[in-house]
N, C-alpha and C positions, 0 to 999 in steps of 0.2 A: 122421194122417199127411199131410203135404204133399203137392199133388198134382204133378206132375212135367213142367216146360214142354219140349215138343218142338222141337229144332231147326228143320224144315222138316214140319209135320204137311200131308200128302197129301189126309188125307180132312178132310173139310169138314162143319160142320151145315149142314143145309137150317134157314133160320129162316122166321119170320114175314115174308110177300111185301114188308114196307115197307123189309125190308136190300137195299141196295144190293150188299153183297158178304158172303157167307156165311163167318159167322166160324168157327177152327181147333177141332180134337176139343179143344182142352188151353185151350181159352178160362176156363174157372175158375179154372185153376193161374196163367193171367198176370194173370186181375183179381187174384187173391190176392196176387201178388206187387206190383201195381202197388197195392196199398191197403197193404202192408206199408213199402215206400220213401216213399209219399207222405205218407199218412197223415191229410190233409186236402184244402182243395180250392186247388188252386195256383192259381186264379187270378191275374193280377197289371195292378192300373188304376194308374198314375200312382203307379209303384212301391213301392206296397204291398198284399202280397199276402191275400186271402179267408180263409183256413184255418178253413174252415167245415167243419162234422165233420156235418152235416147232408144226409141223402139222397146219397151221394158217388157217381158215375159216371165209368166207364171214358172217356176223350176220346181218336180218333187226330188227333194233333198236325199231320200229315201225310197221305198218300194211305190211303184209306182200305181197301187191299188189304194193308199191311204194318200186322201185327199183332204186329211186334217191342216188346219191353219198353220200349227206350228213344225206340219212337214212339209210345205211352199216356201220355197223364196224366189226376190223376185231378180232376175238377171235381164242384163241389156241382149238387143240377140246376138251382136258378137259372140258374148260368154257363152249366153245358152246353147248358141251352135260349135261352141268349142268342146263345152261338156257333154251335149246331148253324142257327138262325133264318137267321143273319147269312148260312153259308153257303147255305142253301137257296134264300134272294132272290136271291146270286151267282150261282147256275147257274139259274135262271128268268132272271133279267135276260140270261146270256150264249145260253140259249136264243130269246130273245124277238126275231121278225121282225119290226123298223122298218117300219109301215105308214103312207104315204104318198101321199096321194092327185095323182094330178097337177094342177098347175097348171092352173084353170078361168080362162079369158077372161070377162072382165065380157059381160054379157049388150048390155049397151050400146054397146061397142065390136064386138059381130057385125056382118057385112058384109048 
């Protein structure tokens, strides 16, 4: 029996500490649904696309609190681990304070 995607699911799992945001009670019903539409891994390099039937993984396209259908897709893990990489150095990099030391006077030009 299929399992049944909730419009706006309330309650939430607690996951593994490394989620950023804890996914909906009905999270199997939309991986199911998102491996039934896709069926491989959509990647797409220089317009031709991966369809890789290999290790396939849920991807949010978008912010990673909306768990709607048509913001998943689905990637092989290669991809996912290329993308998920990609984003991770982005928010390090947009976290990271520019450390700059100030401009030291040559020792030789002191009074």
């Amino acid at each position: 029996m299929p399992r049944r995607i909730q419009d706006n699911p309330r309650d939430r799992i607690e996951s593994g500490s490394w989620r950023t945001v804890a996914r909906p009670v009905d999270w199997d019903a939309r991986r199911e649904a998102v491996l039934a539409r896709d069926r491989s891994c959509r990647w797409q390099e220089a317009g031709i696309t991966c369809e890789s039937t290999d290790r396939l993984e849920v991807h949010h396209k978008g912010d990673a609190s909306d768990h709607s259908i048509e913001m998943l897709v689905l990637l092989c893990h290669r991809h996912h681990a290329k993308i998920t990489g990609q984003q991770s150095a982005a928010a390090r990099q947009a976290k990271r304070i520019p450390r700059q030391r100030p401009a030291e006077r040559h020792p030789g030009l002191l009074p």
